[in-house]
N, C-alpha and C positions, 0 to 999 in steps of 0.2 A: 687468122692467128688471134685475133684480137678475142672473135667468137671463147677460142679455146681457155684465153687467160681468166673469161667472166665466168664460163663453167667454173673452173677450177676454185675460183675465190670463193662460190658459192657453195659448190659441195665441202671446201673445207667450213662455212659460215655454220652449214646443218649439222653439220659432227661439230662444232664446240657448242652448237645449240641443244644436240641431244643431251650431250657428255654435261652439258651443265643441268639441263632434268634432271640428270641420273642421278649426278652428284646431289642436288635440293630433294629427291625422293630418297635417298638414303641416308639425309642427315635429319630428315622431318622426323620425327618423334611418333611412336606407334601407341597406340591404346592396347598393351595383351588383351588376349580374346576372351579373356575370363573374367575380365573386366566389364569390356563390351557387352557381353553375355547376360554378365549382371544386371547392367542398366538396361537392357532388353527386358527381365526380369520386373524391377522395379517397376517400371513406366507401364507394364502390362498388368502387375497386380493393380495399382493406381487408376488402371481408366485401360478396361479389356478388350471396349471395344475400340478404338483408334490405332491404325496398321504401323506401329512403331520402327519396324524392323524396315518395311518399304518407303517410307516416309524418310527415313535416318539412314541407308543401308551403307555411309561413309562412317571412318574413326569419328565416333562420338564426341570426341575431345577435339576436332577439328571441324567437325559439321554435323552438330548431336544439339539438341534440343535446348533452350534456355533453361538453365537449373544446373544443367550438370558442368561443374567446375574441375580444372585440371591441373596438372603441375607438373613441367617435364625433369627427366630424371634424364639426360644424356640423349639416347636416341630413343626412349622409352617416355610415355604418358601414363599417368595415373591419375584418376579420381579421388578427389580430395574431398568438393563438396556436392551433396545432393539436394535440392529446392524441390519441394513438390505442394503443387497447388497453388491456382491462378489467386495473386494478389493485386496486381493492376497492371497495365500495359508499362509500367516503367520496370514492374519486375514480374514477367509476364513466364513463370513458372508453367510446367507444366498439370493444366488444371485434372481434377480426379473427377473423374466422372462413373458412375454406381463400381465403385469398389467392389471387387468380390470378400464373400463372408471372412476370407483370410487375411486378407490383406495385412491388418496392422499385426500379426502376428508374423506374417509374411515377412512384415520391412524390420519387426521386434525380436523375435524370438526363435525365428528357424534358423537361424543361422547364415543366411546368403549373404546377408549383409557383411558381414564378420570376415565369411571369406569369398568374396567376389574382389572387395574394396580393402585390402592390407595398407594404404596411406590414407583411407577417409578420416578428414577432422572435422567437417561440418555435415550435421543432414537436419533441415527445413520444413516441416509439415503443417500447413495449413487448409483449416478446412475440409480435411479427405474425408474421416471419418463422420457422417453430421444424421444419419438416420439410425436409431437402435437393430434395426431387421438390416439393415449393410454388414454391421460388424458382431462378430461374434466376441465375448470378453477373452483376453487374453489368457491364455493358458496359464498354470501356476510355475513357470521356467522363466528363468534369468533374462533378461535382454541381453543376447548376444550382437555386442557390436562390438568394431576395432578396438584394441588397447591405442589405438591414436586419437582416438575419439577426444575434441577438445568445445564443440560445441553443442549439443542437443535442445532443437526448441520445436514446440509439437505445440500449436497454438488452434484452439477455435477446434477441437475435433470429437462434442460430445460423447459420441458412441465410441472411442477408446477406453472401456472400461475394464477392468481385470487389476491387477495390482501393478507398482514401481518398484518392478527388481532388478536395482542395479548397486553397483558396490564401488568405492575406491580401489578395492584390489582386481577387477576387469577393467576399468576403466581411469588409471591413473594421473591423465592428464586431462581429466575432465577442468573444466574452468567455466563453463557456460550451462547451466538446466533449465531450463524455462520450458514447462508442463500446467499452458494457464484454459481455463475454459475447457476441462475435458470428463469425462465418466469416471479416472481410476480411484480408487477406493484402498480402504483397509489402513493399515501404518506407513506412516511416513520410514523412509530408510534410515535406521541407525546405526550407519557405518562411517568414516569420517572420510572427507574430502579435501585434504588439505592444499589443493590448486582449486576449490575451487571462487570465484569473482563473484558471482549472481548465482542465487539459488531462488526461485521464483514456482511455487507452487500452488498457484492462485484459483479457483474457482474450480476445485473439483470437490471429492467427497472425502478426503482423508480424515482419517479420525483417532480419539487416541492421544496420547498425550504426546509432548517436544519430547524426545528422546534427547536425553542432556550428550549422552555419546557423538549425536549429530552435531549439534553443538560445538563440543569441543573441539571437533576436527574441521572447524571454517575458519582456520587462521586469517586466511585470505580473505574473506569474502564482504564484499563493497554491499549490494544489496538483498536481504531478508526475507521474504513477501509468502506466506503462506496464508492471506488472505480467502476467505470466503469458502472455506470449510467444516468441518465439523468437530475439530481440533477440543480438548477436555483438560482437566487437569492446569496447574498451574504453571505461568511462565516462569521458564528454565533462567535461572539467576546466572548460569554461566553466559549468556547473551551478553552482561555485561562486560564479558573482556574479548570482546570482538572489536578490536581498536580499530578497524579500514572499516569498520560500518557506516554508512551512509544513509541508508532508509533502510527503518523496519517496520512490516507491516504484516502485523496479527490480526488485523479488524477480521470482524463478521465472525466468529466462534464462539466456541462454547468455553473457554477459559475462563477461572475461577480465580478467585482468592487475592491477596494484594498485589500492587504492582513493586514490582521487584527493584530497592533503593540503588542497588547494584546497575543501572540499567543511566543512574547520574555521571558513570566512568566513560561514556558513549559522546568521545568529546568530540570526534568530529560525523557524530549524526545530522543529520540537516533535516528527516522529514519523521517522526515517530505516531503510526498511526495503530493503536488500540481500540479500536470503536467499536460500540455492538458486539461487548463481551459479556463478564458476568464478575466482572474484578469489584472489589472494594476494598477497604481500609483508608482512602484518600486519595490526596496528589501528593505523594512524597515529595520533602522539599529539597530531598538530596536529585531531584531530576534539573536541578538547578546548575549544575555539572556541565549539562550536554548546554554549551557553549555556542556551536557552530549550528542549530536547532533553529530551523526557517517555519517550521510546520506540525505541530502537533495538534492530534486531534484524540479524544476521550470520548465521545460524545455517545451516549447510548448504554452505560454501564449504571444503569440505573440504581443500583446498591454503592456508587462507590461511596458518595455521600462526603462528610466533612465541608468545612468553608471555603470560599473563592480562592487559590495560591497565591494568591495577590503578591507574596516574598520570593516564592518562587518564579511566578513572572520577571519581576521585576530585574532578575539575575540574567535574563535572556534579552541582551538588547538586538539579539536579527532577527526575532522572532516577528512573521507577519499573518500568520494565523494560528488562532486557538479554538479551539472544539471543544467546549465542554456543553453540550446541551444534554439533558434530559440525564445528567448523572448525581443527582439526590443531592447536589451541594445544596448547604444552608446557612442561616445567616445573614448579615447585611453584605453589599456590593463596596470591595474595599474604592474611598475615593482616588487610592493611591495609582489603582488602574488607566486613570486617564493619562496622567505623566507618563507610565513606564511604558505604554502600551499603546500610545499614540502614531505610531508607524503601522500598526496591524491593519488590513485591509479584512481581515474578518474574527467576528470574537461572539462565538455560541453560549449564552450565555441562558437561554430559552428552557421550558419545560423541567424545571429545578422548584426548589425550596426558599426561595430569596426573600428576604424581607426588608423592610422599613423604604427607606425614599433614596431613590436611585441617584447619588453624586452626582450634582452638577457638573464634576468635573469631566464625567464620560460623556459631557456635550459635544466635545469636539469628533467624537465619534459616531456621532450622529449616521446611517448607510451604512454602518461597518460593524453595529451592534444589534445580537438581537436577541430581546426581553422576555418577549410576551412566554404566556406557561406558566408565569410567576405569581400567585396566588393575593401575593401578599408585598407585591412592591405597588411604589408609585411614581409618578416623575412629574421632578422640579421645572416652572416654567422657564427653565433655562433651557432646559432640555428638549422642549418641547416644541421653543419655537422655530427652529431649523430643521425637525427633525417629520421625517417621509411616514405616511399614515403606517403605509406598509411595515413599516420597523419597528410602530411601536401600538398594532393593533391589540385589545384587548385588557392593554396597559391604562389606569387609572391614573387620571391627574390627582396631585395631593393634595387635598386640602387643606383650604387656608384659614389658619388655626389664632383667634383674638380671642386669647386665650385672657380669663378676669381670676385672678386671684382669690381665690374660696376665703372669706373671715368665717370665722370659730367664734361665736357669742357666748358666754358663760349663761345659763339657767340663775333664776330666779332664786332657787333652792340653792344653788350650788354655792352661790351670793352668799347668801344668809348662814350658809353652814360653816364657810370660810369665817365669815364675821365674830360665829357666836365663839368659834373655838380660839380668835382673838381675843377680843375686847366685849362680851356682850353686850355694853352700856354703846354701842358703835355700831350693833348689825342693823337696829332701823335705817341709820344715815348712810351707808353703804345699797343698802334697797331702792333707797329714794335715787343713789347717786344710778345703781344700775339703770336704771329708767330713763337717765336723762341725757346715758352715752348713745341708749337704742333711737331716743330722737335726733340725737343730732347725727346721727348714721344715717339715718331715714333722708333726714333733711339732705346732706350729702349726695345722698344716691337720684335724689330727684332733682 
């Protein structure tokens, strides 16, 4: 009997064991297969040869390769974000290995993306593209991705070259671009974005002027950077009423003409970098404004020219680096620099116009200033004696000036002509007297 009771407990033990799989298998969350599909897709444009499908042949969103992010919707999985390309073992992405010639038009432009992934908001690409003969330039077609699209960052992938077409009206919740280090070329997009945070278009070929359109449509947008391009034309004055601006960075182009006073309304900017332009007219002193300005750098805009902003520093008390080397300022080194500017841990002051003898007072910044380039300055030995060879190589000590007061002697003639047009019964005694002031000068002097 006893046999029969321990059966029984048992077989009922297996049926609430099965009945409870059943139940965890049918509330587990599925990946649709056209999804799955997708990322099948993706992962094999990206690196053709590695057996993706035999390797992964479970829901990818439950046992699918690092990179691919998910979000469940009920009993249903979707793909939200895509990582591609090994960045380090802590985010150890699926690395691209010889991409086929399609590929970035593949993951860009065909379309799969678009419609594989209907909830994608983030996709990751580093490093895939990185040989010219890998990739072929983008077709002259849109980037089709999701209208949920809220991040896109394509970092380090030279050989993506072809143009950036995208627009706020495909992609309206965009908030994240970052397209830095890569081949695309042509014009910048002037369509506006008004979600978007970061717009970051650093180190590739774009050219062509700032479309004021683009511009106008970054309500939002915290940081700036179209750095290290080929950018022309003059900076777009409407930059200054981008209030959430935080850092803007134009360096490395071909930008002309003055800096824009409008750009002083940038009250909570913290890092403004211009360098390696082709600006001039000065350092406006309305950049006195940006308040909240940790970091500004000029340095390289060799026609900007005009005097040190010595007033306009002085208006920036968090300011801890300034750049102004090699930008045609001239004139003397105001000494009012040392007081305002005493917290800065760097101040370019090098390959300029400067002249006369470097303020003592910039001694306390002795390591954190730097002179040399300057043709025509010198330095006080105040300055000199704390101060590192390195920081002040090239740089002339001033000489030390016992300085003698030039006398004026009156001639002989010029005596006797004074005299006669007095008194002429008086010019002889006047001749005699001149005579006797030159001896006792003489005497004097020896």
């Amino acid at each position: 009997m006893s046999f029969l009771v321990t059966t029984m407990v048992l077989v009922r033990l297996l049926v609430v064991l099965v009945l409870a799989a059943v139940a965890v298998a049918v509330d587990e969350p599925r990946l649709p297969a056209a999804e799955q599909e997708g990322v099948y897709a993706v992962l094999e444009a990206i690196n053709p040869e590695f057996p993706w499908r035999a390797s992964f042949p479970d829901d990818l969103c439950l046992a699918g390769p690092h990179g691919v992010s998910c979000d469940d919707d009920g009993n249903v999985s979707h793909v939200v974000g895509i990582s591609l390309g090994y960045v380090s073992d802590f985010s150890a992405n699926p690395p691209c290995v010889a991409p086929s010639p399609f590929a970035a038009a593949t993951l860009l432009t065909s379309g799969l993306v678009a419609t594989s992934f209907p909830r994608l908001r983030r996709i990751f690409i580093y490093g895939c593209f990185l040989q010219p003969d890998d990739t072929r330039p983008l077709p002259p077609l849109p980037w089709l991705l999701p209208p949920t699209m809220q991040d896109i960052v394509l970092v380090n992938n030279p050989a993506l070259s072809g143009r950036l077409a995208i627009s706020a009206a495909r992609l309206p919740l965009l908030r994240r671009l970052v397209i830095a280090s890569s081949g695309l070329s042509g014009d910048l997009p002037a369509t506006a974005f008004p979600r978007l945070e970061l717009l970051v278009l650093s180190g590739n070929r774009f050219a062509g002027r700032i479309p004021p359109t683009l511009i106008n449509g970054l309500d939002s947008v915290k940081i700036l950077d179209f750095s290290s391009n080929r950018l022309a034309g003059g900076i777009p004055r409407a930059i200054g009423g981008l209030t959430q601006l935080v850092k803007l960075d134009l360096s490395s182009n071909r930008l002309a003409g003055p800096i824009p006073q409008e750009l002083g309304r940038l009250a909570t900017l913290e890092l403004l970098d211009l360098s390696m332009n082709r600006l001039t007219g000065g350092v406006p002193a309305a950049l006195s404004g940006m308040t909240a300005i940790k970091e500004m750098y000029l340095s390289g805009n060799r026609r900007l020219g005009g005097p040190v902003p010595a007033e306009m520093l002085a208006g920036l008390k968090d300011i801890s680096a300034v750049g102004l080397s090699n930008a045609g300022l001239t004139g003397p080194i105001p000494a009012s620099l040392g007081a305002s500017l005493q917290n800065v841990t760097f101040l370019g002051l090098d390959a300029n116009r400067l002249e006369g003898e470097v303020p003592s007072a910039l001694a306390k910044l002795v390591g954190r200033v730097r002179l040399h380039g300057n043709r025509a300055i010198c330095l006080p030995p105040e300055f000199v004696s704390g101060a590192s060879r390195s920081h002040i190589t090239g740089v002339p000590l001033c000489k030390a000036t016992n300085a003698v007061a030039r006398v004026f002697l009156p001639t002989v003639a010029s005596v006797s002509a004074a005299a006669s047009a007095e008194k002429p019964e008086t010019a002889a005694l006047l001749v005699l007297s001149y005579w006797g002031i030159v001896a006792l000068f003489l005497l004097v002097l020896g």
